[in-house]
VOTILO-580525 format. One record per residue (C-alpha): chain; residue in three letters; x, y, z. Coordinates in Angstrom, 2 decimals. Layout:
! VOTILO-580525
  mol  type       xx       yy       zz
    A   ala        X        Y        Z
...
! end
This chain:
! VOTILO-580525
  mol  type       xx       yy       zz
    A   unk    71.39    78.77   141.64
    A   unk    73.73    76.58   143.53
    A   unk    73.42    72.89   145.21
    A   unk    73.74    74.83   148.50
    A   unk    70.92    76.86   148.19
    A   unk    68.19    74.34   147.99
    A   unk    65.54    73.70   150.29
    A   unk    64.57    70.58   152.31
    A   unk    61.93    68.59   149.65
    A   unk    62.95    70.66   146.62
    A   unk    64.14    68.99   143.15
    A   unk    66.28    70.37   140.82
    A   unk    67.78    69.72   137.78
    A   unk    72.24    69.68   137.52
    A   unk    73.48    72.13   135.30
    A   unk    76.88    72.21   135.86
    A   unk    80.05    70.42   138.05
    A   unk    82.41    73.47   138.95
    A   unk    85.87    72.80   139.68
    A   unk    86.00    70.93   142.71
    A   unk    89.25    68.43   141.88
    A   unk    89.29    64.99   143.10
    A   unk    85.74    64.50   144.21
    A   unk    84.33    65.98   140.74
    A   unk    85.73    62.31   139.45
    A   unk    83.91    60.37   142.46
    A   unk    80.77    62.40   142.62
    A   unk    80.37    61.71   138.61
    A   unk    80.95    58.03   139.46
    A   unk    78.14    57.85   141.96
    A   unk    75.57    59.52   139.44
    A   unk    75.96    63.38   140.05
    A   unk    76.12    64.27   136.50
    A   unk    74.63    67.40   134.05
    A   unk    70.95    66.64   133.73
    A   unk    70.12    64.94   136.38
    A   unk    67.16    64.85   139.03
    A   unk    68.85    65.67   142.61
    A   unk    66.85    66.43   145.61
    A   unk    67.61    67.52   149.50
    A   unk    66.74    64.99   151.59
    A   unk    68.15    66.20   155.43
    A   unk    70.79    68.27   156.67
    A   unk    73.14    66.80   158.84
    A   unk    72.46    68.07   162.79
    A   unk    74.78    70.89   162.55
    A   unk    73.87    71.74   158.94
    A   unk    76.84    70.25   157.24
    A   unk    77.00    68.18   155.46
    A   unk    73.66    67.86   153.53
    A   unk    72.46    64.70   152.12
    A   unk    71.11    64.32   148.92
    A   unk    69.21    61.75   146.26
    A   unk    70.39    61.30   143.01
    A   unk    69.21    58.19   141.10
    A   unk    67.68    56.73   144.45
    A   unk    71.35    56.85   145.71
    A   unk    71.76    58.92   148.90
    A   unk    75.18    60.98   148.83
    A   unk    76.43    63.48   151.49
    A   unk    77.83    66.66   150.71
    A   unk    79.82    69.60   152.25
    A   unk    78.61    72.72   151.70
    A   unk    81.63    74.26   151.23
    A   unk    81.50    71.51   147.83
    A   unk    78.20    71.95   146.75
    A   unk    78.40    75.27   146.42
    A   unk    80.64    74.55   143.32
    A   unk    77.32    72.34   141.76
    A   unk    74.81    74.84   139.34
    A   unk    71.56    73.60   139.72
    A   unk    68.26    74.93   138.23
    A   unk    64.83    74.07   140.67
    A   unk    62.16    72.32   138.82
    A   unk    59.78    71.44   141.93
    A   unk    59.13    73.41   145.21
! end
């Protein structure tokens, strides 16, 4: 499953940072690392981009980059 398929209130567990250059490096250095707890918080009004918690840090993603993110869902 990828980071842009989960639902509003759902948790999952990072498997896997694709290849998504540059911001790989930064999202790593705010937390967004294999094995962690990340969880959709809102969407932004339009839909993109979607803001997440990881490590009681929120972080706003595109889409278009979280698609790159394998996640697997532990809570619904």
């Amino acid at each position: 499953m990828k980071l842009n398929e989960l639902k509003r209130g759902e948790k999952a567990r990072i498997i896997k940072i694709g290849k998504i250059g540059e911001l790989k490096k930064r999202l790593v250095d705010m937390g967004v690392t294999a094995g962690e707890i990340i969880y959709l918080e809102r969407n932004a009004p339009l839909g993109d981009p979607q803001e997440f918690r990881v490590k009681e840090n929120g972080i706003a993603i595109r889409k278009e980059d979280s698609a790159n993110i394998e996640i697997e869902l532990i809570e619904r």
